[in-house]
Every structure is written in structure tokens, then in C-alpha cells.
C-alpha positions in Angstrom: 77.7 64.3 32.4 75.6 62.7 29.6 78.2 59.8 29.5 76.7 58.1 32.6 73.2 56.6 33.1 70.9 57.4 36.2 71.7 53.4 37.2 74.9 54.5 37.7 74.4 57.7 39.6 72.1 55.6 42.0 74.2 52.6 42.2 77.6 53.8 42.3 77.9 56.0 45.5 76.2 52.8 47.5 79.2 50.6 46.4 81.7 52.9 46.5 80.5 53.3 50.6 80.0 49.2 50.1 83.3 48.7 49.2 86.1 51.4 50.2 86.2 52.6 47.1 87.6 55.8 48.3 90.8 55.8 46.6 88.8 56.3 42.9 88.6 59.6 44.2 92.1 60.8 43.6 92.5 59.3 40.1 89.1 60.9 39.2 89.3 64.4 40.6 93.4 64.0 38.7 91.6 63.2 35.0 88.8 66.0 35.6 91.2 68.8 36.4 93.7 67.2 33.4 91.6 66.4 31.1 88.1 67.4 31.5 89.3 70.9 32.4 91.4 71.6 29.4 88.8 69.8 26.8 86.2 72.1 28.3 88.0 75.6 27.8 89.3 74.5 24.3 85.7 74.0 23.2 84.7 77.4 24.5 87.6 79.2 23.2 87.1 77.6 20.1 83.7 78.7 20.0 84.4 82.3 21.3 87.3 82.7 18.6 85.1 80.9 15.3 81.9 83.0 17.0 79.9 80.4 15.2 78.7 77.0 16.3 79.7 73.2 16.0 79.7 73.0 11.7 81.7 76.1 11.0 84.1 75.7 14.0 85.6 72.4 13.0 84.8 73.4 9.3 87.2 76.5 10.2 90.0 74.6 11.3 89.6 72.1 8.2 87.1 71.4 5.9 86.9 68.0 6.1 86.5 68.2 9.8 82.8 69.6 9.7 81.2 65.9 9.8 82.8 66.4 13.3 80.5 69.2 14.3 77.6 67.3 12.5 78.0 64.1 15.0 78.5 66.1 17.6 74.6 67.7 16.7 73.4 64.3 15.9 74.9 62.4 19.7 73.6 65.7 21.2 70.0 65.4 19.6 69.9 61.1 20.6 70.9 61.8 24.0 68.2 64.8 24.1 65.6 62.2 23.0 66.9 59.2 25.4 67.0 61.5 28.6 64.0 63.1 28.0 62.1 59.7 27.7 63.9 58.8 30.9 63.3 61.7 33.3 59.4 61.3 32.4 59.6 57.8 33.2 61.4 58.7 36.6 58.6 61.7 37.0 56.0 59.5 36.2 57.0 56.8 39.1 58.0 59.2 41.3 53.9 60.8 40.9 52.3 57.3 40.9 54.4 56.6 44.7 
């Protein structure tokens, strides 16, 4: 979810209407039950069978791997600060109105 913007959440439904773009349905809905599925009960399995977080579960499987869990913290932390300046600027415009 944190891979699209709010521009695109706003925008996109008006030109999909726009446009017809009704048949990006069916690929989509395919790649979430294919991919996005899978890649979401591998991380929690992962995490249920390590019972530790992001460092120690890719520093389980190999030791080199644990600068994986520390990007994962660091994107996690930037998009924490990015969204949370966003949504006050959205809050804040939606107030002033």
C-alpha cells in the first residue's frame, strides 16, 4: 500500500472511469492473489517460525542477509516520516476548507 502516492489514489479511479480501463482489473486482482498473496504469508511465517523481527529473520536464514532486514527498517522509517508529513498537510487543508 505504501508503494502508491495519494495522487494516485485520487487520480486513478477518475481515469480508469475516463478511459475503460476496466480490463486492468483482471491482471491486477491475477498479480495480488499470485503474488501479493504468497509474499505476504511468507513474511508472516517467516516471522512466526524465527519469532523474532526483521534483523534476526533474514540474519537466520544467512548472515549476510541481515542488511536486508536493516533496509527493510530504514524504507519503513522514510516512508513513516513522508506519510506522516502528508496526511497533516491533507488534515491541515481539509480544516482550513
Amino acid at each position: 500500500g505504501s508503494a502508491v502516492g495519494f495522487g494516485n489514489v485520487w487520480r486513478f479511479p477518475s481515469l480508469v472511469y475516463e478511459y475503460g480501463g476496466g480490463a486492468f482489473l483482471v491482471p491486477y486482482s491475477l498479480a495480488l492473489v499470485f503474488v501479493g498473496l504468497p509474499i505476504l504469508v511468507l513474511e508472516i511465517s517467516l516471522g512466526q517460525y524465527y519469532e523474532t523481527g526483521d534483523v534476526d529473520v533474514f540474519g537466520g536464514i544467512h548472515k549476510r542477509l541481515r542488511g536486508v532486514g536493516l533496509s527493510s527498517i530504514a524504507c519503513g522509517y522514510m516512508l513513516v516520516t513522508y506519510y506522516s508529513m502528508l496526511l497533516s498537510w491533507v488534515a491541515h487543508a481539509f480544516f482550513d476548507s
